[in-house]
C-alpha positions as CSV (number, residue, x, y, z in Angstrom):
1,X,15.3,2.1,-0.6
2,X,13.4,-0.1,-2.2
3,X,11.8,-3.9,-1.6
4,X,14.7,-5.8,-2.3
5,X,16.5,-3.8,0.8
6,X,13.7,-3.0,2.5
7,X,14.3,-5.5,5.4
8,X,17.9,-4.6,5.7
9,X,17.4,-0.8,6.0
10,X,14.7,-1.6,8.8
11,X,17.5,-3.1,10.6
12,X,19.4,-0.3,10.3
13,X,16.8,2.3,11.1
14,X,16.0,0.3,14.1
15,X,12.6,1.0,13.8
16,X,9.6,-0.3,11.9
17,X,8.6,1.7,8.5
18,X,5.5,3.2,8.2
19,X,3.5,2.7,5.1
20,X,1.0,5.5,4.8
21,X,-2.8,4.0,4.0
22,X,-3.7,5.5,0.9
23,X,-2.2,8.6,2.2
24,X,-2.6,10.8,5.2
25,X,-6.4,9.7,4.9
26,X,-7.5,11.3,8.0
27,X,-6.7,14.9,6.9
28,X,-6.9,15.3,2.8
29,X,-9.1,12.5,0.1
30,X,-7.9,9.3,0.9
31,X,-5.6,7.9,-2.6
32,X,-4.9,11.7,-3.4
33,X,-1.4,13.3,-4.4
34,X,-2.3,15.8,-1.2
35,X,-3.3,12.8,0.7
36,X,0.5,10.7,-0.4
37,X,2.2,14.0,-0.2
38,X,1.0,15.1,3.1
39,X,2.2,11.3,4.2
40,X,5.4,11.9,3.2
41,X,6.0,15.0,4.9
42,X,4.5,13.4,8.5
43,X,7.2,10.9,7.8
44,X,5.8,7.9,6.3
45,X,8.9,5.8,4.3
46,X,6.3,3.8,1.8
47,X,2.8,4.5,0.5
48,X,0.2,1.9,-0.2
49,X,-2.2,2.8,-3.3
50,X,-5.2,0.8,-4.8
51,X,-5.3,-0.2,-8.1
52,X,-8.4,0.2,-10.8
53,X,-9.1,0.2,-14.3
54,X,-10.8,2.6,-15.6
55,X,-13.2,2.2,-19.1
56,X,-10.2,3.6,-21.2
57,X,-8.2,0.7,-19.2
58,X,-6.4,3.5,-17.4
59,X,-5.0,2.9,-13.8
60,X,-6.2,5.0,-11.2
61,X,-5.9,5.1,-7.7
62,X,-9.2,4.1,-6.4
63,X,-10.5,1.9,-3.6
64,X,-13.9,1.1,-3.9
65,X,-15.3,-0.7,-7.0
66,X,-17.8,2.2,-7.0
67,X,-17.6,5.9,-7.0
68,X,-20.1,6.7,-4.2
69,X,-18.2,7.2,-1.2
70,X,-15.4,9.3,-2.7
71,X,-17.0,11.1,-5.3
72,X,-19.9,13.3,-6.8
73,X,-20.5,10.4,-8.5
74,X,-22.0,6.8,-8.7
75,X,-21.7,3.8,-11.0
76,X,-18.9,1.6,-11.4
77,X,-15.1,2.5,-11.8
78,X,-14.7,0.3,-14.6
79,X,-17.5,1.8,-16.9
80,X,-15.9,5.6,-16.7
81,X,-13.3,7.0,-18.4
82,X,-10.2,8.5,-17.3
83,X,-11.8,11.9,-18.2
84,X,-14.7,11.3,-17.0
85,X,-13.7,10.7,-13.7
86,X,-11.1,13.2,-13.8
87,X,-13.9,15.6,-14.4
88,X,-15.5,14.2,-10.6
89,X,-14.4,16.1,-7.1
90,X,-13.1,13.9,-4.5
91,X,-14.7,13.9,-0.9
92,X,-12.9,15.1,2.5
93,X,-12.8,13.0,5.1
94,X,-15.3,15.7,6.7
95,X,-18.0,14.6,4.2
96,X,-17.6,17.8,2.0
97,X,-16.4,17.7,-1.6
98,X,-12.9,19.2,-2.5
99,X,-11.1,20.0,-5.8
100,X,-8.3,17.5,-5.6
101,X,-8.5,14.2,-8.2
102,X,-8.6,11.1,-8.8
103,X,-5.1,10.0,-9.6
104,X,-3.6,8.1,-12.4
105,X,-0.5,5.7,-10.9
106,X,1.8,7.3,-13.5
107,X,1.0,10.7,-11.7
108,X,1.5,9.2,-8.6
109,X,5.0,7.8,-9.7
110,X,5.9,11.1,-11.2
111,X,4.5,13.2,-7.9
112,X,7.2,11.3,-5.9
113,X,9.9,11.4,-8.5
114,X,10.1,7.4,-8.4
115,X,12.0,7.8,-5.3
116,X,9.3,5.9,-2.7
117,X,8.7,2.8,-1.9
118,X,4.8,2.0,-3.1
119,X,2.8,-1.0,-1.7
120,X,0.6,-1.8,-4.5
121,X,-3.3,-3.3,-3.6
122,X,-4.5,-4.7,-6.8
123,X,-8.2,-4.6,-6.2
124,X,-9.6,-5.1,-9.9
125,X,-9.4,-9.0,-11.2
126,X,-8.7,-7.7,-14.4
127,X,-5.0,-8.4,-14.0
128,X,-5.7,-11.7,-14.2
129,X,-5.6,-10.7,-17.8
130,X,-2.2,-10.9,-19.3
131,X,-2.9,-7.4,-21.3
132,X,-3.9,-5.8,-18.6
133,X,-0.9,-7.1,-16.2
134,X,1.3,-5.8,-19.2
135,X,-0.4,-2.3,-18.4
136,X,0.8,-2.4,-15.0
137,X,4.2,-3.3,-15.7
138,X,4.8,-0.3,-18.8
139,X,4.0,2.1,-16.6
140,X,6.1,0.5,-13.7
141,X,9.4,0.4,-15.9
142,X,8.2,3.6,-17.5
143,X,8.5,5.2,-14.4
144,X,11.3,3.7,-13.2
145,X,9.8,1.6,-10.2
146,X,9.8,-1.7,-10.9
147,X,12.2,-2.4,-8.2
148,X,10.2,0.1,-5.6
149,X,6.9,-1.3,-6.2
150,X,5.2,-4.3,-4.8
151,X,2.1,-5.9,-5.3
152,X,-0.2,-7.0,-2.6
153,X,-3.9,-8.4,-2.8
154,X,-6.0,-10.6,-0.6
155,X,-6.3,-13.0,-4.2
156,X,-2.6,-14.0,-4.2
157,X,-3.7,-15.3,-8.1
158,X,-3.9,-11.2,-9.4
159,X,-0.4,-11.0,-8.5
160,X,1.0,-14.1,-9.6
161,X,-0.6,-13.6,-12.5
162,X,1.1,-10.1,-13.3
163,X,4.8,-11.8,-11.6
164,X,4.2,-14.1,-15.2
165,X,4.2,-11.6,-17.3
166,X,7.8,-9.8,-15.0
167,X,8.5,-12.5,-13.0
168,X,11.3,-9.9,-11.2
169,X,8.3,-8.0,-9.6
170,X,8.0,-8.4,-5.4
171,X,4.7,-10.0,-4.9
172,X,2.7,-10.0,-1.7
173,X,-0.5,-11.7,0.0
174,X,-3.1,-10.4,2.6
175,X,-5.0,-12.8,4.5
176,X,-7.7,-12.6,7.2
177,X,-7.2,-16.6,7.8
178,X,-4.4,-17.7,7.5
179,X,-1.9,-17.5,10.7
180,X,1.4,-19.3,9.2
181,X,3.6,-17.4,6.4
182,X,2.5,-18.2,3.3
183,X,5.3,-19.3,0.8
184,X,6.6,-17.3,-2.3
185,X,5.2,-13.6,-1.0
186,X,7.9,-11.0,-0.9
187,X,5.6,-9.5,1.3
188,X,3.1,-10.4,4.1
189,X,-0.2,-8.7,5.6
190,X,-2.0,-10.5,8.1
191,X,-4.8,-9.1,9.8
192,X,-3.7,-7.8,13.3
193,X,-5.7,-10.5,15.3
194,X,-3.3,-13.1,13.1
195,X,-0.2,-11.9,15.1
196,X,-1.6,-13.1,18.6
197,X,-3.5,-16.4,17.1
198,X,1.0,-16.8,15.9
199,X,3.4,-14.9,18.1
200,X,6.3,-16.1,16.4
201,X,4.9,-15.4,12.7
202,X,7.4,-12.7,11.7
203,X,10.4,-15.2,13.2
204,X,9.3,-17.7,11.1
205,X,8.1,-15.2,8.4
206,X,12.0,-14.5,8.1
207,X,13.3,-17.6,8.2
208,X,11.8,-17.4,4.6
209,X,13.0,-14.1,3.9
210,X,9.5,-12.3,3.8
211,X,8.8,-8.9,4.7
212,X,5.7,-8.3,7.9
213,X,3.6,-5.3,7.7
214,X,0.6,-7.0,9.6
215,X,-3.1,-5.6,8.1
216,X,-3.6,-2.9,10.5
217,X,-4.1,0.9,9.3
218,X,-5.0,2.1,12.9
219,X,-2.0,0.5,14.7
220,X,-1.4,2.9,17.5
221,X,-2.4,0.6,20.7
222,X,-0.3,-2.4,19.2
223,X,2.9,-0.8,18.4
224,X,4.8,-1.9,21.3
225,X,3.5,-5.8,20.3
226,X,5.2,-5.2,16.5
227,X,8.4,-3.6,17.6
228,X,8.9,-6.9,19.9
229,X,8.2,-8.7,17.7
230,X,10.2,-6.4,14.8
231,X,7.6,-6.7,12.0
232,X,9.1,-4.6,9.2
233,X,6.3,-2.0,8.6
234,X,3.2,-0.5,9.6
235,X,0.1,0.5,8.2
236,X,-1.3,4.2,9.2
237,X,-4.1,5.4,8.4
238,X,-2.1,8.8,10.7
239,X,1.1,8.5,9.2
240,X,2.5,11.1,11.3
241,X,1.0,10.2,14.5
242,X,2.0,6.6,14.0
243,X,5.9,7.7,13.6
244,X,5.9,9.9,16.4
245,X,4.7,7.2,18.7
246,X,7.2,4.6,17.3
247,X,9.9,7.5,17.6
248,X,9.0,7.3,21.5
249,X,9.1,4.0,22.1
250,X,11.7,3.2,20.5
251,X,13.3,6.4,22.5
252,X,12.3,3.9,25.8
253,X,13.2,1.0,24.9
254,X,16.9,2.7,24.5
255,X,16.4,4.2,27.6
């Protein structure tokens, strides 16, 4: 499956996907190959990742423009190094620290042998630089991707600007404003409260051929609202709680 199906195997499943929030985030280091592979396993169909630059202009998967909450660490991402911060333990969602790493997106890519579909936040404005867009993109095609990958952010500019460099690449936008579809994004994520302001936002969202996966990572008392209204995906921050529960409604509404 990738983006350019994605709507038309949701059809067929019935069901909407889940797209596990920087992993299984409640249970291993949020944006962690344990965290992403955990998700998978609970059942997640997609992943959504942040995207950073590091000082070496290195992509990691990383949040926060700071290492504080999730590391030993402190200072910004951007003025470390891919060793550096490779060198740093990340933090359990207990509080404690924990061996895994920071990830690269290229180990990320190769962790999931280019087989899942990834929902890519780009949080750093330095893709509004074309060399740094170009980054993106090599390791994308280098990874085989290209097609499973699309690019969200609440500044719809970062990902136009990397769609000029491949202008084949699914784009996306995330807005906590806005309660009308917004034209040329693949993909749309609007905060939760959005939905109710617009009930008929994913109808008219697919009348332009967009993909819904509203901005809600805890989901669970709302799911009956998106599968009525059959928003493509979901956000979990529970990956595998979230699929159960849309396993048994959907196992009612049959019934």
């Amino acid at each position: 499956m990738d983006w350019d199906t994605f709507r038309d195997e949701r059809r067929r499943a019935g069901r909407p996907f889940v797209v596990a929030h920087r992993g299984a985030r409640l249970v291993e280091p949020e944006n962690t190959l344990r965290a992403f592979l955990l998700a998978l396993v609970q059942g997640a169909d997609a992943l959504e990742t942040d995207l950073r630059f590091t000082a070496d202009d290195q992509l990691i998967l990383f949040h926060d423009p700071t290492l504080e909450r999730m590391t030993e660490s402190a200072g910004l991402v951007r003025q470390h190094t891919l060793a550096e911060i490779k060198a740093l333990r990340t933090r359990h969602p207990a509080g404690h620290l924990v061996e895994d790493r920071v990830p690269t997106l290229a180990e990320l890519i190769a962790a999931t042998g280019g087989q899942t579909p990834l929902l890519l936040e780009l949080k750093d404005p330095l893709f509004m630089q074309p060399k740094c867009a170009q980054i993106l993109i090599d390791i994308l095609a280098q990874g085989g991707v290209l097609r499973r990958s699309a690019l969200v952010s609440f500044h719809f500019e970062h990902v136009l600007a990397v769609k000029a460099v491949h202008p084949d690449i699914p784009i996306g936008h995330i807005t906590l404003k806005n309660p009308w579809p917004k034209r040329d994004a693949q993909l749309l994520g609007p905060i939760w409260p959005l939905m109710f302001v617009n009930p008929f936002y994913t109808a008219l969202a697919h009348r332009m051929g967009s993909i819904v996966a509203p901005l809600d990572p805890t989901p669970e008392s709302r799911l009956h609202y998106y599968m009525r209204w059959e928003v493509d995906a979901v956000l979990a921050d529970d990956p595998g709680g979230v699929r159960r529960r849309i396993e048994a409604l959907s196992h009612l509404t049959k019934n």
